[in-house]
C-alpha positions as CSV (number, residue, x, y, z in Angstrom):
1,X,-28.1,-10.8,-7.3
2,X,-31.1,-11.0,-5.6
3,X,-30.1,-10.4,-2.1
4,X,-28.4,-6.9,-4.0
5,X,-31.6,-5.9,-5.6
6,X,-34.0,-7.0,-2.3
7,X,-31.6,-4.6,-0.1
8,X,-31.8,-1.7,-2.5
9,X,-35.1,-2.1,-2.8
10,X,-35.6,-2.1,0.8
11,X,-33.2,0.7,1.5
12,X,-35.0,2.5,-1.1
13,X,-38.7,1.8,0.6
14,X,-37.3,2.9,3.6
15,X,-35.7,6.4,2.7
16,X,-32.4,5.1,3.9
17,X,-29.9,5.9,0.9
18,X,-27.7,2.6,0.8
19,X,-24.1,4.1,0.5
20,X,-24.6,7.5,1.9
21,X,-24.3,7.7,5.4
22,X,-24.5,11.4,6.8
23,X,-23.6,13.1,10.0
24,X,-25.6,15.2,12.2
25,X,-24.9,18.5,10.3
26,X,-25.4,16.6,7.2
27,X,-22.2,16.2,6.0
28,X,-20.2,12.8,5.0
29,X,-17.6,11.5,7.3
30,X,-15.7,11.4,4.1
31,X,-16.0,15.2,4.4
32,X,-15.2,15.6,7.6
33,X,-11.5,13.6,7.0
34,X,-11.0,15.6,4.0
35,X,-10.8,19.0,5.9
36,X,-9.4,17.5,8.6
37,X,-6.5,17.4,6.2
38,X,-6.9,20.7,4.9
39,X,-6.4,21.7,8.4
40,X,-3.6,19.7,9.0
41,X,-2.1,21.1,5.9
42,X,-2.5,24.9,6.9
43,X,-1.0,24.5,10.5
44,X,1.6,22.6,9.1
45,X,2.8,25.2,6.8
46,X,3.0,28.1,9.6
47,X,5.5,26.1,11.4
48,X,9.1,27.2,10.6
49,X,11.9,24.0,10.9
50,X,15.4,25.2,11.8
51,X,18.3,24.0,9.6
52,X,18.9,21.0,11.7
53,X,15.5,19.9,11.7
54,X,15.4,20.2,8.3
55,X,18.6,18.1,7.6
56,X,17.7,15.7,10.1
57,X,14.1,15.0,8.2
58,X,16.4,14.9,5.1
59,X,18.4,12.4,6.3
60,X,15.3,10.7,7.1
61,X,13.7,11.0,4.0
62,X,16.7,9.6,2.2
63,X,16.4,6.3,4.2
64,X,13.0,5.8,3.9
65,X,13.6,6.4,-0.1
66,X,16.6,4.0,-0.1
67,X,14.5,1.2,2.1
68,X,12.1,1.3,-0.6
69,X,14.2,1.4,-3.4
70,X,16.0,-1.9,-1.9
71,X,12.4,-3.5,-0.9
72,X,11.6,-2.6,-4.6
73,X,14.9,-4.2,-6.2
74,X,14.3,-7.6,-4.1
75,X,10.8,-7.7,-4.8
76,X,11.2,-7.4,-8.8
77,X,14.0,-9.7,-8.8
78,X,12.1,-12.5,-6.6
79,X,9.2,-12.3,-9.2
80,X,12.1,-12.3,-12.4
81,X,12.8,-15.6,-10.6
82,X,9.2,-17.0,-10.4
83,X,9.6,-16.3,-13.9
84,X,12.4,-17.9,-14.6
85,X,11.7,-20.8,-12.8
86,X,7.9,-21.6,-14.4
87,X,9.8,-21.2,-17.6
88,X,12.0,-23.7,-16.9
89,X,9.0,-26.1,-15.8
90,X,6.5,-25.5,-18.5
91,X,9.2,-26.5,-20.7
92,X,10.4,-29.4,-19.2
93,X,6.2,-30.4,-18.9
94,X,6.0,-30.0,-22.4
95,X,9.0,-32.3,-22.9
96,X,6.4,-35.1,-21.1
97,X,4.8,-37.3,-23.7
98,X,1.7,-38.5,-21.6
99,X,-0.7,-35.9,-21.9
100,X,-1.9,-36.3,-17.5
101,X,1.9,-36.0,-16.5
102,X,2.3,-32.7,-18.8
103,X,-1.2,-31.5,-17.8
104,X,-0.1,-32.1,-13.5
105,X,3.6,-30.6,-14.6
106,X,1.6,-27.3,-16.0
107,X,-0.6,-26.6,-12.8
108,X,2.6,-27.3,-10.5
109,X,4.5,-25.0,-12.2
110,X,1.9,-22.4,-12.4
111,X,0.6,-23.0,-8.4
112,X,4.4,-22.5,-7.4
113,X,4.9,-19.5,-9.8
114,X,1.5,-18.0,-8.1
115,X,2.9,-18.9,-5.0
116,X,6.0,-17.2,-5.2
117,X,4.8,-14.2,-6.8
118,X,2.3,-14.1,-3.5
119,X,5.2,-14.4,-1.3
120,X,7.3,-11.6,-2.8
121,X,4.3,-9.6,-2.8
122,X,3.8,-9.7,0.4
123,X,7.5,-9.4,1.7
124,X,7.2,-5.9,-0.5
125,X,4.2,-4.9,1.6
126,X,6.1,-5.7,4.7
127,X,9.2,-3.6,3.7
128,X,7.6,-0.4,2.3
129,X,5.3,-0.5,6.0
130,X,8.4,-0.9,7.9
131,X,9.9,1.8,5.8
132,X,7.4,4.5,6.2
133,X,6.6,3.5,9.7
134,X,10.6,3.6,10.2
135,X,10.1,7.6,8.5
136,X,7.4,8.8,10.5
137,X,9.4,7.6,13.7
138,X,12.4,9.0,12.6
139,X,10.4,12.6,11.7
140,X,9.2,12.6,14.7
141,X,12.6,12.4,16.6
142,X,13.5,15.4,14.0
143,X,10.9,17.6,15.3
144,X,10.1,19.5,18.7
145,X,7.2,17.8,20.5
146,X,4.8,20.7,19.8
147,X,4.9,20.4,15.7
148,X,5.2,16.9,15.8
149,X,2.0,16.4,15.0
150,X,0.9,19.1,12.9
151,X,4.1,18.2,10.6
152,X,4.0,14.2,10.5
153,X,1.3,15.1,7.7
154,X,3.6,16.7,5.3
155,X,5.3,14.2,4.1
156,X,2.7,10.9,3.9
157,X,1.5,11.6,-0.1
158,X,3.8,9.0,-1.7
159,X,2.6,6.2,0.9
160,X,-0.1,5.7,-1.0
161,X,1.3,5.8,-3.9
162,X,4.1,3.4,-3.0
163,X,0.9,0.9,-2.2
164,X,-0.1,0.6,-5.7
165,X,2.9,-1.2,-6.7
């Protein structure tokens, strides 16, 4: 708490604003990404996809969306079954009449339940990657190698949202 208060202080003293940190023109790099985007949204709106680009991004789409779906089924049945199985160990602890052996059977069960619940949390984060990774190659192969890049921005909103799962 100290070290906090000494470097804001210090920052302070110094004129140096401690989370701010400004360009030469002044403006945030935070700013700077943001209209980067807002560019990237504009020319990506003037370009015109023939029927075949657009079903071949379709089909696309549709994987990446079913991917995601299955990473999503596997991942909330693995934790159902972390569930299941700390159920079935707190209850078998609590069958234990010596109160060391019930207390070591509680914090096994609950290290392996956090365990697994790690595990499938992390095999979720590696399919919904390879998914939209899979996506944007897939996109790209859709489009002509001039629109490529202004388009591969169109269709990236849900990644993040698929991240907070």
């Amino acid at each position: 708490m100290k070290n906090i208060i000494l470097g804001s202080t210090l920052a302070i003293m110094l004129g140096i604003a401690p989370f701010a940190f400004a360009t030469e023109n002044g403006e945030t790099r935070r700013e700077d990404r943001r209209e980067d985007r807002q560019e990237d949204r504009k020319n990506s709106s003037s370009i015109t996809l023939d029927a075949t680009q657009m079903a071949c991004i379709k089909t696309a789409v549709g994987k990446r969306e079913d991917s995601l779906i299955a990473g999503h089924d596997a991942y909330a049945l693995s934790v159902k079954n972390a569930y299941t199985t700390r159920k079935t160990a707190l209850m078998a602890a609590w069958d234990l009449t010596d109160k060391t052996a019930r207390r070591t059977a509680v914090k096994a069960a609950d290290q392996a339940f956090k365990t697994s619940v790690k595990t499938a949390r992390s095999t979720w984060n590696t399919a919904r990657r390879t998914a939209w990774k899979t996506f944007d190659t897939d996109k790209k192969a859709c489009l002509p190698t001039s629109s490529s890049s202004s388009v591969s921005s169109s269709d990236t909103g849900s990644s993040s949202v698929d991240a907070t799962l």
